[in-house]
PDB file as gemmi writes it, atoms N, CA and C in Angstrom:
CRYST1    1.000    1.000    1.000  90.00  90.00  90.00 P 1                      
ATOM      1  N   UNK A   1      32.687 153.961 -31.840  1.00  0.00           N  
ATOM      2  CA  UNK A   1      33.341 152.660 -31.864  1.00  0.00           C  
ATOM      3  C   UNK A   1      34.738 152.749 -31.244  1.00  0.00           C  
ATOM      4  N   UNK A   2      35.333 153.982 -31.715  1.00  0.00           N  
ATOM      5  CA  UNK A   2      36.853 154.141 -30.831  1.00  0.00           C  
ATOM      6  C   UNK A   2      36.730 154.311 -29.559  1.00  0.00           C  
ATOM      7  N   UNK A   3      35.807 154.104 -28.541  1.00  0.00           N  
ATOM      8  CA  UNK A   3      35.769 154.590 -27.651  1.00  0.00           C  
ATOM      9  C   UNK A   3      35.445 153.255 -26.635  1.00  0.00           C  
ATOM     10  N   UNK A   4      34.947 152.217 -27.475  1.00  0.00           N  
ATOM     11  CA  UNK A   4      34.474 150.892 -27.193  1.00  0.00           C  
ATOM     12  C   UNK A   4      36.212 150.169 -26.640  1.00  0.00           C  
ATOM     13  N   UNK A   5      36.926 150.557 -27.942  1.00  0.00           N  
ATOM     14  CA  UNK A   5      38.194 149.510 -28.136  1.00  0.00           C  
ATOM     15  C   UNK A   5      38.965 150.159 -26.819  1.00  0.00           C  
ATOM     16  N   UNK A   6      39.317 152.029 -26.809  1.00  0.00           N  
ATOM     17  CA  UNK A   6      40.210 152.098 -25.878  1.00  0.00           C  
ATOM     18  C   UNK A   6      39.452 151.615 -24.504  1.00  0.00           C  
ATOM     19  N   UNK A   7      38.383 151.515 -23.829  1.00  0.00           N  
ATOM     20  CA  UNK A   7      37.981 151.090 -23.015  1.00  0.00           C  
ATOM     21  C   UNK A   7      38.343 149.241 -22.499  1.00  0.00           C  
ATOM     22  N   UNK A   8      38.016 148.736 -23.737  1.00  0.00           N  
ATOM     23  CA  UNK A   8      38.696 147.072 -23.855  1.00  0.00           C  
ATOM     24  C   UNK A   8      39.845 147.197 -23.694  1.00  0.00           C  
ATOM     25  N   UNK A   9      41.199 148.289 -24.350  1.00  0.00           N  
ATOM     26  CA  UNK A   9      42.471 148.190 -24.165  1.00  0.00           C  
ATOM     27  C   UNK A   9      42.782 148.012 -22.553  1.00  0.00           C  
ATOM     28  N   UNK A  10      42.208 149.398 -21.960  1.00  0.00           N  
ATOM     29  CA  UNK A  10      42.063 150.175 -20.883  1.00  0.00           C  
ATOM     30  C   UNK A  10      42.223 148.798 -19.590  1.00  0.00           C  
ATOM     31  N   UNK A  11      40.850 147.480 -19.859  1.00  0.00           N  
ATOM     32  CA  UNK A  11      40.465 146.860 -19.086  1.00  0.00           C  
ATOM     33  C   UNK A  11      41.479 145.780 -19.432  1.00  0.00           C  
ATOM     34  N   UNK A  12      41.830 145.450 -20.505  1.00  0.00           N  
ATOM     35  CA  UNK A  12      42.953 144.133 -20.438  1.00  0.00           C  
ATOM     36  C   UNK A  12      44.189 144.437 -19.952  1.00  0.00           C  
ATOM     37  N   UNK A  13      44.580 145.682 -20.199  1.00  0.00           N  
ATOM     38  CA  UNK A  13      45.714 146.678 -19.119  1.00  0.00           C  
ATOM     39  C   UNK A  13      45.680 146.400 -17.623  1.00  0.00           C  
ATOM     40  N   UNK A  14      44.103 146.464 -17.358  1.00  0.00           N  
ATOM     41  CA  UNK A  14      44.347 146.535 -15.467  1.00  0.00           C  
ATOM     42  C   UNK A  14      44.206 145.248 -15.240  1.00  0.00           C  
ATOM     43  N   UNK A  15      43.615 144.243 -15.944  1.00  0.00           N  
ATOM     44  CA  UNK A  15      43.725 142.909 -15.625  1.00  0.00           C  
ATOM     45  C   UNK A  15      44.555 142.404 -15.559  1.00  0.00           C  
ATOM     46  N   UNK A  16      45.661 142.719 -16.736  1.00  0.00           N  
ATOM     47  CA  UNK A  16      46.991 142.199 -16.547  1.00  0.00           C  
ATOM     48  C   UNK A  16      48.006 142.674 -16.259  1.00  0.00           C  
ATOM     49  N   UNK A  17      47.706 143.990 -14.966  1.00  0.00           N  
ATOM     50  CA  UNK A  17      48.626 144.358 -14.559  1.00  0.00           C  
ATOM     51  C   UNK A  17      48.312 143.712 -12.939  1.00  0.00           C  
ATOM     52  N   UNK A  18      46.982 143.561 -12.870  1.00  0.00           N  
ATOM     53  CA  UNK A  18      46.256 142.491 -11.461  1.00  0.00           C  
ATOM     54  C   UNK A  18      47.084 141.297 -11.723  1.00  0.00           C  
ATOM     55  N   UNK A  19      46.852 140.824 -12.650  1.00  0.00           N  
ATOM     56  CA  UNK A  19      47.545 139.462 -12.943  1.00  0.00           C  
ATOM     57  C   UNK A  19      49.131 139.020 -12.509  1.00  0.00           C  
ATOM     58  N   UNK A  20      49.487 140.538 -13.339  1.00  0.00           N  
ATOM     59  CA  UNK A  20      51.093 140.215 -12.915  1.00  0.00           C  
ATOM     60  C   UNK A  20      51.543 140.274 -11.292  1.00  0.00           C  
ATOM     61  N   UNK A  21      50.909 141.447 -10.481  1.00  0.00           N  
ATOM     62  CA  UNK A  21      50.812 141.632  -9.093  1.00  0.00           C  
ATOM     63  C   UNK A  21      50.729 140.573  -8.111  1.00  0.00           C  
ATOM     64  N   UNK A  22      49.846 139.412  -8.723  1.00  0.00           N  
ATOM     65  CA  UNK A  22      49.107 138.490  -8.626  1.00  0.00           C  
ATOM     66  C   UNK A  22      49.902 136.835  -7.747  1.00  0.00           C  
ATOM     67  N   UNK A  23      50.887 137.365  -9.584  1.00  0.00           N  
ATOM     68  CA  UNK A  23      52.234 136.108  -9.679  1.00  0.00           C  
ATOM     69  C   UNK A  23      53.126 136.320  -9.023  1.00  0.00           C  
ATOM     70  N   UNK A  24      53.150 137.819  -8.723  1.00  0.00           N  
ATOM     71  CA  UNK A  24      54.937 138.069  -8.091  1.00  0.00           C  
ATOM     72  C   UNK A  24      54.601 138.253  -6.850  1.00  0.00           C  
ATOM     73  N   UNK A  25      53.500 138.447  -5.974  1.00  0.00           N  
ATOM     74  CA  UNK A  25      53.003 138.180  -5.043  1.00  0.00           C  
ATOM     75  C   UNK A  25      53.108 136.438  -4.303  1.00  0.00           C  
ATOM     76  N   UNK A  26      52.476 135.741  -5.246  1.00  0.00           N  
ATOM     77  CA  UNK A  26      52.733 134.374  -5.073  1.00  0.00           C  
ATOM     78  C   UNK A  26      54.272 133.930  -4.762  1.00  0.00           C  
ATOM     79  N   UNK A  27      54.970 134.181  -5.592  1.00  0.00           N  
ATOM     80  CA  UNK A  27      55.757 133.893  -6.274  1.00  0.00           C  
ATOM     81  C   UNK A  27      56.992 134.160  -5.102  1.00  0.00           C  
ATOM     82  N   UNK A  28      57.054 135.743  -4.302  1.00  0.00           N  
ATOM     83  CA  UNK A  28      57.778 135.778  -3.415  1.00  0.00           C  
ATOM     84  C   UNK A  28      56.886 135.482  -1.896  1.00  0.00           C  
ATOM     85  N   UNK A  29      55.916 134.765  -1.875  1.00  0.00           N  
ATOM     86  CA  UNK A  29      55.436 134.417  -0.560  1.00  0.00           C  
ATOM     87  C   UNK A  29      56.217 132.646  -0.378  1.00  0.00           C  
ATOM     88  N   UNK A  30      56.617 132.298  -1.947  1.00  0.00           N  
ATOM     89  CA  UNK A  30      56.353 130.635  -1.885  1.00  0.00           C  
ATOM     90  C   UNK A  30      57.882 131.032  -1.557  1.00  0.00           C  
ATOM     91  N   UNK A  31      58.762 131.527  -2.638  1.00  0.00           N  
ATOM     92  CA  UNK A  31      60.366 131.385  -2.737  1.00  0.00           C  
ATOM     93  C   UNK A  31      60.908 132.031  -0.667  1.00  0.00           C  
ATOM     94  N   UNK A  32      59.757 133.245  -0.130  1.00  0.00           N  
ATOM     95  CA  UNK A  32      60.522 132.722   1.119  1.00  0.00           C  
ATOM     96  C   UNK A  32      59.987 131.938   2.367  1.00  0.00           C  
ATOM     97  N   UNK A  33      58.702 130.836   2.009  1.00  0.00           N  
ATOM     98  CA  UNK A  33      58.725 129.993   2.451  1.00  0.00           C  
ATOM     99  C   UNK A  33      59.524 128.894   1.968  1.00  0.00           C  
ATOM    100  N   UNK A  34      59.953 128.657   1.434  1.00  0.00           N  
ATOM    101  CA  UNK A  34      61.192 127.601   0.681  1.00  0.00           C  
ATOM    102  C   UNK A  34      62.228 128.171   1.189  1.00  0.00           C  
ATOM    103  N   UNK A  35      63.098 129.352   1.674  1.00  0.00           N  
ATOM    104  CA  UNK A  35      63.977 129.620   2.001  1.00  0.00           C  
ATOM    105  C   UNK A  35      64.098 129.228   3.783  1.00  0.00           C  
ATOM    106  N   UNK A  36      62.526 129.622   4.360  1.00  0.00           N  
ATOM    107  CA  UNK A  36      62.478 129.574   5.919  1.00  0.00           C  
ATOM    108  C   UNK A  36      62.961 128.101   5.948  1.00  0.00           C  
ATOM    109  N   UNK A  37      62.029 126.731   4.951  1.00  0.00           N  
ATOM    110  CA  UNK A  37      61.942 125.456   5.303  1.00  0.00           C  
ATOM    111  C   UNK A  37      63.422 124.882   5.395  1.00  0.00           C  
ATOM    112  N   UNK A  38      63.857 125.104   4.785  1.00  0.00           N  
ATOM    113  CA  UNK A  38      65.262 124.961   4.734  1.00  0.00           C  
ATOM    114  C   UNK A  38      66.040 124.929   5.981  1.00  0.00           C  
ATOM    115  N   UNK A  39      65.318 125.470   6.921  1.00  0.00           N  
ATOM    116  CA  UNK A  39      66.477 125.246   8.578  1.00  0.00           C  
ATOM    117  C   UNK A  39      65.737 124.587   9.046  1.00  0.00           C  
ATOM    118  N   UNK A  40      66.898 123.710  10.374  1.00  0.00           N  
ATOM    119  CA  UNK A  40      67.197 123.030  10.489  1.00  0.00           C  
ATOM    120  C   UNK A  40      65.599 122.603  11.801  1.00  0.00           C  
ATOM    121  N   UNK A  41      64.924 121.703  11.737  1.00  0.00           N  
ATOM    122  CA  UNK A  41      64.137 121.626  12.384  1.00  0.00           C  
ATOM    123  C   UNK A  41      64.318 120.977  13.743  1.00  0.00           C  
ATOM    124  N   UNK A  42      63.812 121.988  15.131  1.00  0.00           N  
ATOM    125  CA  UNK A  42      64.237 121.154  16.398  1.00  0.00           C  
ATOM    126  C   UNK A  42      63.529 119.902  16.531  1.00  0.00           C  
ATOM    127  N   UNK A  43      64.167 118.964  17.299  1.00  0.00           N  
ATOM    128  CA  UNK A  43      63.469 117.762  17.769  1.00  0.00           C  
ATOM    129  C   UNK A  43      62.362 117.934  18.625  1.00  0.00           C  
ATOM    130  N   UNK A  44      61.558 116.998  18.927  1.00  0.00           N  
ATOM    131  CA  UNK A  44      60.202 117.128  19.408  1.00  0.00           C  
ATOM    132  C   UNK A  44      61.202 116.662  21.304  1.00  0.00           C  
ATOM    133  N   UNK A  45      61.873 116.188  21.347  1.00  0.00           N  
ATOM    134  CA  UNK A  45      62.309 115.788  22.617  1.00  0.00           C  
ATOM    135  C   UNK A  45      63.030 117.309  23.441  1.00  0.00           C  
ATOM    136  N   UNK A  46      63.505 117.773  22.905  1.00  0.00           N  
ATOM    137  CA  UNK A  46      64.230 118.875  22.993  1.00  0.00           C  
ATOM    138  C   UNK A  46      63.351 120.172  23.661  1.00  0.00           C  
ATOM    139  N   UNK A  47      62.052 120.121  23.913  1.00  0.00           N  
ATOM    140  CA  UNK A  47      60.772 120.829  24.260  1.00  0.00           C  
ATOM    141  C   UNK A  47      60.845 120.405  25.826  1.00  0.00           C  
ATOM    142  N   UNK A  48      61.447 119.507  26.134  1.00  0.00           N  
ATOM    143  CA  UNK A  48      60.618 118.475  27.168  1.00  0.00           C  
ATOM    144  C   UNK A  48      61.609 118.976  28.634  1.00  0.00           C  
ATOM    145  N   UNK A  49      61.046 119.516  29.435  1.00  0.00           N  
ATOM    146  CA  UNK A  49      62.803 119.270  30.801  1.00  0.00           C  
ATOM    147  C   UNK A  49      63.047 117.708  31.294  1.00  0.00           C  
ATOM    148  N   UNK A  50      64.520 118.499  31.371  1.00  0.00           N  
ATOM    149  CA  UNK A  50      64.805 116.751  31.467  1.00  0.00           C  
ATOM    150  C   UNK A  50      64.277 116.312  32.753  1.00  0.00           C  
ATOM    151  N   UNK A  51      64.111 114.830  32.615  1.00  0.00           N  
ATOM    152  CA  UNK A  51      63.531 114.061  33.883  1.00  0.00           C  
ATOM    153  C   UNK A  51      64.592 114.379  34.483  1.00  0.00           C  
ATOM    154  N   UNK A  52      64.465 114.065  36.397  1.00  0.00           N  
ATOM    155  CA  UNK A  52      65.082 114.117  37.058  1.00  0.00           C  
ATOM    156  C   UNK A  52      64.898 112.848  37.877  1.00  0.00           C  
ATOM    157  N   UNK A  53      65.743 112.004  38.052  1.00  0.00           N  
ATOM    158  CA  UNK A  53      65.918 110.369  38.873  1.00  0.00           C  
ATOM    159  C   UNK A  53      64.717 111.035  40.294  1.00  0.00           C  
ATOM    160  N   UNK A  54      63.440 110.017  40.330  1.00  0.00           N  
ATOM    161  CA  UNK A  54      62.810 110.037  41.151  1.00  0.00           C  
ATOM    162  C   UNK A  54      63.671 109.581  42.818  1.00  0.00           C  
ATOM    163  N   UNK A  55      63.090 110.433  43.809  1.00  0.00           N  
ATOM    164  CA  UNK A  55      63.909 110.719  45.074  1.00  0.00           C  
ATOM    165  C   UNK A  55      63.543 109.198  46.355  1.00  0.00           C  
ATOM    166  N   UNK A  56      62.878 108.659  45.712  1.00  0.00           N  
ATOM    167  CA  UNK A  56      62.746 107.663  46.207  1.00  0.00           C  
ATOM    168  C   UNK A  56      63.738 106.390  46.007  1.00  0.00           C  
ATOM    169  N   UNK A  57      64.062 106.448  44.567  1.00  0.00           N  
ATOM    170  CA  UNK A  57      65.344 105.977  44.300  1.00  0.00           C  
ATOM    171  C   UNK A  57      66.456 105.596  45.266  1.00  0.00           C  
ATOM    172  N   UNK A  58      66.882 104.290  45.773  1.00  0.00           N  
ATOM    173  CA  UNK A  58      68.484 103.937  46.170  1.00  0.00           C  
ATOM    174  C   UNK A  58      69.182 104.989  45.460  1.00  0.00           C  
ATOM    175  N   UNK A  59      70.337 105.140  46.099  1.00  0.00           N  
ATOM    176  CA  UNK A  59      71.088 105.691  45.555  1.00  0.00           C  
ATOM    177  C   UNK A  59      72.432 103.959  44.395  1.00  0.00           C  
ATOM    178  N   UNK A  60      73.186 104.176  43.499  1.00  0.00           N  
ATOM    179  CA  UNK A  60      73.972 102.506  43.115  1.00  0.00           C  
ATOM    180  C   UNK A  60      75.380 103.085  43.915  1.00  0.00           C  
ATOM    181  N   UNK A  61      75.677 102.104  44.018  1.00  0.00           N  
ATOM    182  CA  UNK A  61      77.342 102.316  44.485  1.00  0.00           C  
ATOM    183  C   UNK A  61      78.137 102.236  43.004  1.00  0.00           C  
TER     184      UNK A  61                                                      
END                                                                             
């Protein structure tokens, strides 16, 4: 019978040492995506080269 329990000890040990691995795993994947989100996001225009005045164009006085 003692051999039943340390085996149960044994297994709620590695489960909840999986478990804890588990959380702090999570835990620092989320805290440094929350740190990345935090800057400053470029504009979608800012991708683009700027136009250049088509050459057919008058020139204005």
């Amino acid at each position: 019978m003692e051999s039943r329990e340390d085996k149960l000890i044994a297994l709620i040990g590695l489960l909840s040492a999986c478990l804890i691995t588990v959380v702090f795993l999570f835990a620092v994947t989320w805290l440094n995506d929350v740190r990345r989100s935090a800057q400053a996001v470029p504009e979608a225009q800012a991708c683009y080269a700027p136009v250049e005045p088509a050459a057919s164009a008058p020139a204005r006085p």
